[in-house]
C-alpha positions, 0 to 999 in steps of 0.5 A: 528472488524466484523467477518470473512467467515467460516473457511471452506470459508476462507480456499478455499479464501486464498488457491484460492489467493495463487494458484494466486500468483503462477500464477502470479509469474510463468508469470514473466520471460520474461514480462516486469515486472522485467526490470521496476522494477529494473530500479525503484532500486527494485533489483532481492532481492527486487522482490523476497522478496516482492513476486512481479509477473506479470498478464498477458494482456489476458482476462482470463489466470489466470481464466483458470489457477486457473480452471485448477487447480479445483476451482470453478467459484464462488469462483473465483469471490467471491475471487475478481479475476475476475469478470462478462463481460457483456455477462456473461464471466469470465474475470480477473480483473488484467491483464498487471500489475505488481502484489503484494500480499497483506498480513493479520497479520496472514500472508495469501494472502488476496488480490491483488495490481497491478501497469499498465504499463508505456506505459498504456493510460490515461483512465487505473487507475494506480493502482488497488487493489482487492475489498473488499471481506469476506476475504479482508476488505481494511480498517483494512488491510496495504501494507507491515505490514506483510513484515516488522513485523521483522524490526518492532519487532526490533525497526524500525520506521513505516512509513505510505505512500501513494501506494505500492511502497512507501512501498517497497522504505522505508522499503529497504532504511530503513535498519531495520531503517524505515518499510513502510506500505501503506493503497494503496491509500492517505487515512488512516482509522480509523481501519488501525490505529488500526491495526497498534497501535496492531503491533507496539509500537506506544506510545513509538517508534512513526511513520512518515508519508510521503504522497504525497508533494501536497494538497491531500497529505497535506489533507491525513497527517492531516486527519492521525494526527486525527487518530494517536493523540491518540495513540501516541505523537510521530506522525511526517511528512516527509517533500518531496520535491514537486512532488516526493513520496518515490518511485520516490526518491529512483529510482531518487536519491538513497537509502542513500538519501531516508533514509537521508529524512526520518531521517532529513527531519520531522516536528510534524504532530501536526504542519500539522493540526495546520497549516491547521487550521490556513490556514482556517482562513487566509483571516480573519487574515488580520484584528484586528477582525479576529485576535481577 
């Protein structure tokens, strides 16, 4: 793992993202945030726990708030909360988005993930998570790990899934049973997976996957498989019902049902990256030789 800022650097980042938080906490009431939310069943209770907060659409409401409060635009940049419009203004990066802080294993605010609104246009990402800073390094960081080091100390199982909200499905339908941890995007990392076998017991208590019923879901779980054979023999999938994650199963159905999938509804990963081996090969399969 490489090393981090200076302390003196890394202290002003993370005071800078938890005054962020505030902030984004504070524009909740009365956007449309906590209405969207709980109609994907994540309770007030579940709002709350996950620290879930609003940006606002204006170009600079967090810059100016954050100024207000005495910190500097260079360290507002470099924190990766706004960034440089082409005439040279400071803008936000976040803005009309449901906004979730993403956690350390130390339990610091290193990073942001914000969800675009339904009604948002095509040409808007529905996800965007902060860049990669001297503070935030995505690829040995997971969604939801620091949320769920109580269920996972526990015994909870850990189940890795595609996006945030996933996360947040699994882990309230889990009931202490099952924790989710997101790499906020369809791709795990080596280091992630590092990060992961340091926080859980993976040889003994093992971890599900459960990304996306489609190909690059599909192509995500065997990459995964690499990843996690050698840490555990006990790696299983979630087999989804095609076209529906985590998130879209606990708002469609219910809690009860999400949890039933999870604990009935696997197979080997094994058998995911065996298969997909297989699959290469299946135009040679039709005849002797390539079965030979």
């Amino acid at each position: 793992m490489t090393s981090g800022p200076p302390q003196a650097l890394r202290g002003e980042l993370v005071r800078v993202h938890e005054s962020a938080a505030r902030f984004f906490r504070s524009q909740l009431p009365g956007s449309w945030v906590p209405g969207y939310l709980a109609g994907r069943r994540f309770s007030p209770a579940v709002q709350d726990r996950w620290h879930a907060g609003y940006a606002p659409a204006s170009w600079d409401a967090l810059t100016r708030y954050l100024r207000a409060a005495g910190y500097r635009d260079a360290l507002i940049e470099a924190a990766g909360l706004a960034r440089r419009s082409r005439r040279g203004a400071l803008t936000d990066l976040f803005r009309d988005r449901v906004m979730l802080p993403v956690w350390s294993g130390d339990g610091d605010i290193v990073a942001f993930t914000g969800r675009a609104a339904e009604h948002t246009g095509p040409g808007v990402p529905k996800y965007l998570n902060s860049p990669g800073t001297s503070l935030y390094r995505k690829s040995e960081v997971l969604f939801g790990l620091w949320e769920a080091r109580g269920a996972l100390a526990a015994g909870a199982r850990p189940v890795i899934v595609e996006g945030p909200f996933d996360a947040i499905a699994v882990t309230t339908a889990g009931r202490g049973r099952y924790a989710g941890v997101s790499p906020c995007g369809a791709v795990l990392t080596a280091g992630q997976a590092e990060t992961l076998g340091r926080a859980v017991r993976l040889r003994a208590d093992g971890v599900l996957v459960a990304f996306d019923a489609d190909q690059a879901g599909h192509r995500a779980a065997v990459a995964a498989y690499r990843l996690l054979a050698p840490l555990t023999d006990l790696a299983a999938a979630v087999v989804l019902p095609a076209g529906q994650d985590p998130a879209q199963i606990l708002s469609g159905h219910s809690p009860a049902a999400l949890a039933w999938m999870l604990a009935s509804r696997t197979q080997p990963l094994a058998d995911l990256a065996i298969e997909a081996e297989v699959e290469r090969w299946t135009r040679w399969l039709r005849h002797a030789e390539g079965q030979i």
